[in-house]
C-alpha positions as CSV (number, residue, x, y, z in Angstrom):
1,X,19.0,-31.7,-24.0
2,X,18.7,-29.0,-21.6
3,X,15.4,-27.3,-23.5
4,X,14.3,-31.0,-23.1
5,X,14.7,-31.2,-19.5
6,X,13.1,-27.7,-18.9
7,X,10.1,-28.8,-20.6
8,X,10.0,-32.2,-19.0
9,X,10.6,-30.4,-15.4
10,X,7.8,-27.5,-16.3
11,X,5.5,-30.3,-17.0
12,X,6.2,-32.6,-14.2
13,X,6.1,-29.7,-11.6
14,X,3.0,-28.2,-13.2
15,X,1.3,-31.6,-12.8
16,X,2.4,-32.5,-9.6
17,X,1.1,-28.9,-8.2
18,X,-2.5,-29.1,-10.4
19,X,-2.9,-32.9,-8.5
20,X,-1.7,-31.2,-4.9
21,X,-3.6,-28.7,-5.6
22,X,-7.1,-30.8,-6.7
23,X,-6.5,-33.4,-4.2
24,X,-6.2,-30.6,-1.4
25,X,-9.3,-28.6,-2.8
26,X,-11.3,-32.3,-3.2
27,X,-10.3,-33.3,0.6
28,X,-10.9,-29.7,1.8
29,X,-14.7,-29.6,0.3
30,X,-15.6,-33.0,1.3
31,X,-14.7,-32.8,4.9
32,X,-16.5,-29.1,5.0
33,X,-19.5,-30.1,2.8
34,X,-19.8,-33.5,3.3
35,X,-24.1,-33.6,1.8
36,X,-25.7,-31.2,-0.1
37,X,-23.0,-28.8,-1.4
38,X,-24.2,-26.7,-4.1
39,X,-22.3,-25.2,-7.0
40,X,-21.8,-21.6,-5.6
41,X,-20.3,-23.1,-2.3
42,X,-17.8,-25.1,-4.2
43,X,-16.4,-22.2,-6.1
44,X,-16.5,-20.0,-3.0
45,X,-14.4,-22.6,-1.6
46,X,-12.5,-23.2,-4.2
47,X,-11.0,-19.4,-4.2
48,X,-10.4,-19.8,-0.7
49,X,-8.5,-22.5,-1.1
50,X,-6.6,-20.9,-4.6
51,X,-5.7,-18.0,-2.1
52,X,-4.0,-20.0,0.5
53,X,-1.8,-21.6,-2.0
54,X,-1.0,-18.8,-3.6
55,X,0.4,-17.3,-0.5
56,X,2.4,-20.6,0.5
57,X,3.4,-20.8,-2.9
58,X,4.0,-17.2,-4.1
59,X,7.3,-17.9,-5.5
60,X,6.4,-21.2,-8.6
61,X,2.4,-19.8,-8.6
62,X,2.2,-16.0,-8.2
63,X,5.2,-14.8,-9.9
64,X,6.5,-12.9,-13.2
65,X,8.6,-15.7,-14.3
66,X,7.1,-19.1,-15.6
67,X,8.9,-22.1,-13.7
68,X,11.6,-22.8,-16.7
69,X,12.8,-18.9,-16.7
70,X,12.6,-19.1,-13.0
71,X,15.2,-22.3,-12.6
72,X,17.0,-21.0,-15.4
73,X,17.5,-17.7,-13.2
74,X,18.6,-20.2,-10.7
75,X,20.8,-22.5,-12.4
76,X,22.8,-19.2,-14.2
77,X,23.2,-17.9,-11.1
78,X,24.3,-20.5,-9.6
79,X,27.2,-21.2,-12.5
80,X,28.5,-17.2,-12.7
81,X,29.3,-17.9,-8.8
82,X,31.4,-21.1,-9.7
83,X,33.0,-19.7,-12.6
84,X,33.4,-16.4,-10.6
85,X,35.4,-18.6,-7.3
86,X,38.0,-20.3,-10.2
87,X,37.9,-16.9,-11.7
88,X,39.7,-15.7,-8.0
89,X,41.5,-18.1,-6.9
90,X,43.6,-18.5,-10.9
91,X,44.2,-14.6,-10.3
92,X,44.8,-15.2,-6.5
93,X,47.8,-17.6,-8.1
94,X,48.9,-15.4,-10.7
95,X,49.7,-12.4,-8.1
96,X,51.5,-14.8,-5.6
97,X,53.8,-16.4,-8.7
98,X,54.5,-12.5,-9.7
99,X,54.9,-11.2,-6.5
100,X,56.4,-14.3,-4.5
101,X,59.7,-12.5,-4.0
102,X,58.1,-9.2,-2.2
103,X,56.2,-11.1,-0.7
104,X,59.1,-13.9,1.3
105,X,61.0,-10.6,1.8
106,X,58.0,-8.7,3.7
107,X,58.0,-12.0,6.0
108,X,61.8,-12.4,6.2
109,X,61.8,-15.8,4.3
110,X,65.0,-16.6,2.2
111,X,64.3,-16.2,-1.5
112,X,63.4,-18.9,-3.4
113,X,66.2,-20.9,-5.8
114,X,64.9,-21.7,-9.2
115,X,66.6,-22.9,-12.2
116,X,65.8,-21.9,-16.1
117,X,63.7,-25.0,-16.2
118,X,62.0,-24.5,-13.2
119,X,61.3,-21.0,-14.5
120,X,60.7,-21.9,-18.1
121,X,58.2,-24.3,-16.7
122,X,56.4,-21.9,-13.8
123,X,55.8,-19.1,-16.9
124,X,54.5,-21.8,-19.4
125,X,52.0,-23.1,-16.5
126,X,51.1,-19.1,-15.7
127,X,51.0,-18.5,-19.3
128,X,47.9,-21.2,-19.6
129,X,46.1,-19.7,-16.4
130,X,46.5,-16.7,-18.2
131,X,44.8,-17.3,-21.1
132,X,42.2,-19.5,-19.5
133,X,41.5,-16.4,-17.0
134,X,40.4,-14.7,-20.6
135,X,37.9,-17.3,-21.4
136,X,36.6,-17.3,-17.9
137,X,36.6,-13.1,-17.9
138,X,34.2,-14.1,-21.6
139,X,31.9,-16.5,-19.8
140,X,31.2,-14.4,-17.2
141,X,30.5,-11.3,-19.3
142,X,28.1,-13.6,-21.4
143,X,26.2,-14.7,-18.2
144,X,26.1,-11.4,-16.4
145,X,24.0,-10.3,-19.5
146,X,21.1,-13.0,-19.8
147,X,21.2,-12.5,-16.1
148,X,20.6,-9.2,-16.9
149,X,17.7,-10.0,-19.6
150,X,15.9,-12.4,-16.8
151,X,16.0,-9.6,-14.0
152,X,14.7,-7.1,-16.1
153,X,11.3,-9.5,-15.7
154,X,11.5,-10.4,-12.1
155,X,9.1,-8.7,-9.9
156,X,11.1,-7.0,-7.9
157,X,13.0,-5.1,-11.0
158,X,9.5,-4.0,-12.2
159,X,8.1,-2.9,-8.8
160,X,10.9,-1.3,-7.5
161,X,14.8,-2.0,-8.4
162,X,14.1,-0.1,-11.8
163,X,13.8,3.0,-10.1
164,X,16.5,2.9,-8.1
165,X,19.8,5.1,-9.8
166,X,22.9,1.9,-9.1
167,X,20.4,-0.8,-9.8
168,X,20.4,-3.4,-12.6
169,X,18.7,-6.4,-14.4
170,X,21.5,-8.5,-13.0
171,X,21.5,-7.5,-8.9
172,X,17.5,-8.2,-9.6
173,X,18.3,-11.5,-11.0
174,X,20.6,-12.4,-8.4
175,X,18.5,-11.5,-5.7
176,X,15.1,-12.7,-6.7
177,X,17.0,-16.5,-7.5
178,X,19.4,-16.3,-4.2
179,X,16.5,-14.5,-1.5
180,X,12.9,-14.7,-3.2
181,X,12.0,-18.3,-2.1
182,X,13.5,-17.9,1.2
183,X,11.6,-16.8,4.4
184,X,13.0,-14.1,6.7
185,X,10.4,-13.5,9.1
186,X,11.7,-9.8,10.0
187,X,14.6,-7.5,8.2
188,X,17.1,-8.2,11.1
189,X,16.4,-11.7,10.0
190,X,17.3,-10.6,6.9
191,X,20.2,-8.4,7.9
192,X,21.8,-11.9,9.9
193,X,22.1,-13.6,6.6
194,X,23.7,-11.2,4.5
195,X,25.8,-10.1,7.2
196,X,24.9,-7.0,8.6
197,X,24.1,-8.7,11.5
198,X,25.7,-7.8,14.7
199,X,27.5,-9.9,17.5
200,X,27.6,-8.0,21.0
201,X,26.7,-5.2,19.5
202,X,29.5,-5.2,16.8
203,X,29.3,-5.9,13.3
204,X,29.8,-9.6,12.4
205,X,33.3,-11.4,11.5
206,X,34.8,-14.6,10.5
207,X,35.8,-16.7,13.5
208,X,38.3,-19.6,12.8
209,X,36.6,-23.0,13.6
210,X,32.8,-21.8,13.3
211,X,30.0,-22.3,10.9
212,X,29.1,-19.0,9.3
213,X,25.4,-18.0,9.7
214,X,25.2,-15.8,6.8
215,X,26.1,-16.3,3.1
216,X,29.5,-15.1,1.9
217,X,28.2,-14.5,-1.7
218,X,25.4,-12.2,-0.3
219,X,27.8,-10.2,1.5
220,X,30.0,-9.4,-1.7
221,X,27.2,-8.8,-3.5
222,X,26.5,-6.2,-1.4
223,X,29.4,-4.9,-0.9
224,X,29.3,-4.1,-4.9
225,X,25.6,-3.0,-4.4
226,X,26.5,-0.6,-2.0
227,X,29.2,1.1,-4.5
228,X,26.8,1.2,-7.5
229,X,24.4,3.0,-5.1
230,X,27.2,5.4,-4.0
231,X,28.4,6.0,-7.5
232,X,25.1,6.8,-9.1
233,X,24.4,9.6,-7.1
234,X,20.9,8.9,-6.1
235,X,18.9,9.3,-2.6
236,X,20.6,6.6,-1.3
237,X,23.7,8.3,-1.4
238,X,22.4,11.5,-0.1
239,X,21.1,9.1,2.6
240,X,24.9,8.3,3.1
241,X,25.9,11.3,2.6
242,X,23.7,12.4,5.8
243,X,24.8,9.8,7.9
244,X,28.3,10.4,7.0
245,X,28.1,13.8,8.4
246,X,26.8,12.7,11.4
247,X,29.3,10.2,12.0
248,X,31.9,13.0,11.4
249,X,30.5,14.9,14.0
250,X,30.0,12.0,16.1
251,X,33.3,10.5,16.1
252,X,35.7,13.5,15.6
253,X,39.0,11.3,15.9
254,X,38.1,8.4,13.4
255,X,39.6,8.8,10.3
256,X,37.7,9.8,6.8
257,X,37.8,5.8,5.4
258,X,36.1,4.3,9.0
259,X,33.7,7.0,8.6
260,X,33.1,6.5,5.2
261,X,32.7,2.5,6.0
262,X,30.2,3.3,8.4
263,X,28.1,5.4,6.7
264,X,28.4,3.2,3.6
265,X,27.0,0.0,5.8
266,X,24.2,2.3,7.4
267,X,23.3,3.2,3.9
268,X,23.4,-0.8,3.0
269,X,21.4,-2.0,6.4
270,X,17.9,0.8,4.8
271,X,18.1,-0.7,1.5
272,X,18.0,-4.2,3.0
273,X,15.7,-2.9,5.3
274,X,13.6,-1.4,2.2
275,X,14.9,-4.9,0.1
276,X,12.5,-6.6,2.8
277,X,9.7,-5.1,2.3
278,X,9.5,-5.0,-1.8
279,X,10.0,-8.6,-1.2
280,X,7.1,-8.9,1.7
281,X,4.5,-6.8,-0.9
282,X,5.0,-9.5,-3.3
283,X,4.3,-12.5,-0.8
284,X,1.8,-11.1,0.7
285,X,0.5,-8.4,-0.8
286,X,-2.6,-8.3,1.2
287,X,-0.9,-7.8,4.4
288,X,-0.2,-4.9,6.2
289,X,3.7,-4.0,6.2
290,X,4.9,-4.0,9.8
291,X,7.4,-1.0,10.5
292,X,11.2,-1.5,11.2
293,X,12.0,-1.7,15.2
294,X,14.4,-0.1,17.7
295,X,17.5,-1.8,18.7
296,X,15.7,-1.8,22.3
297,X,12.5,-4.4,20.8
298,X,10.3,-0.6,20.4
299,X,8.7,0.0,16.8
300,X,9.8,3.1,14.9
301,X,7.6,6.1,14.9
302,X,5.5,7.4,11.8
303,X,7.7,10.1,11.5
304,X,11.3,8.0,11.7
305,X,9.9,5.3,9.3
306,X,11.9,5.5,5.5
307,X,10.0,4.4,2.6
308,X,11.9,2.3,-0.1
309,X,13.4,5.4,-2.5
310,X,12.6,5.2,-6.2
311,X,15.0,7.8,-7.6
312,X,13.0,7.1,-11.4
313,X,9.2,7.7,-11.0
């Protein structure tokens, strides 16, 4: 049923672009050569026209991955984070059954009174979350690799993630279904919606009551990338390791783990920073990059600019 659907989705997506895109090419030529257009003049207009598509269209036209792989990248991706939030919250349950009693005791709450039945009962439910946490551990492992398989073709892997020490087929997979067909017109743009943002000149949090502006899912994935980069020992973490030194020196009196969190996130902000512009080659790859900017609105220097770090060459 689903290889069905794919194919029935490939095709009807395929047509509708091929009849947008005569339709536009047809309108296009008639209004610009309304008598007397000769064959040259078509084609010439014609790969005008096949060039401003493919820019506004970069992601279904222009890319590695025929439409099927590309919503199949999509829909995976978008099951591994359902699985993954049942995933949490039955081991979010689990710890609060096997540690209820520290737990009332640390917020001087009177323990609670159970019977053998109501015991009996609580470990036979636990017991069943426990093995279904096992099947849902399984899945997860199974779609974390043909997430892997599908990354390993994205654009983004080939150009750039695969040369990067902490990077896999499954963080390019990820982020070429959750970011590629998104638009962030600069990295700060970028930045707000995997929260690194700032508010007042501090780094964002959760406020009761209000929308968030960034994507939760983002941010944890992050959060992981930024330990894979740390752990593999690339030039990413020397870049850490820099910045953590001058933090050090900075801030004498903070202790070693609010350094080491704010040299981490430093180290996070240039790859998104370098993220952004991998993704801006492939959109518009005939565009000039534009360099990162001061905090103060003033573009960086030559000499301050980083270029994206391939550890692999």
């Amino acid at each position: 049923m689903n290889q069905n659907y794919n194919e029935t989705h490939y095709w009807l997506v395929n047509q509708s672009m091929d009849e947008t895109h005569e339709n536009f090419v047809n309108q296009f030529l008639n209004e610009t050569h309304k008598e007397n257009v000769n064959h040259d003049s078509i084609e010439t207009h014609r790969l005008n026209v096949n060039q401003k598509l493919s820019e506004t269209h970069f992601f279904s036209v222009n890319h590695n991955l025929n439409e099927t792989q590309l919503e199949n990248l999509k829909s995976k991706t978008t099951i591994y984070y359902q699985i993954l939030k049942t995933r949490n919250m039955i081991m979010n349950r689990m710890w609060m059954y096997e540690h209820a009693e520290e737990w009332r005791k640390k917020r001087h709450l009177p323990p609670m009174i159970l019977t053998n039945n109501d015991k009996l009962y609580l470990d036979t439910i636990f017991g069943d979350l426990g093995k279904q946490l096992q099947g849902l551990n399984g899945k997860l492992r199974e779609i974390k690799k043909q997430l892997e398989q599908l990354g390993r073709q994205t654009i983004l892997y080939i150009n750039w993630l695969k040369d990067v020490k902490g990077m896999s087929g499954f963080y390019a997979g990820v982020l070429t279904a959750k970011l590629m067909d998104k638009d962030f017109p600069s990295r700060s743009h970028l930045n707000m919606y995997i929260g690194y943002g700032t508010v007042n000149g501090k780094a964002f949090k959760r406020i009761k009551g209000q929308k968030l502006s960034n994507s939760p899912q983002l941010r944890a994935l992050f959060w992981n990338i930024e330990r894979s980069l740390i752990m593999a020992k690339g030039q990413y973490y020397q870049y850490y390791l820099q910045q953590k030194q001058l933090y050090k020196n900075r801030h004498p009196d903070y202790t070693p783990k609010h350094v080491h969190n704010m040299a981490k996130r430093k180290m996070g902000k240039l790859f998104t920073s370098h993220l952004w512009e991998e993704m801006f080659k492939i959109k518009y790859p005939n565009k000039q990059i534009p360099l990162p900017m001061h905090y103060k609105d003033t573009p960086l220097q030559n000499d301050e600019y980083i270029a994206p770090f391939r550890d692999k060459m």
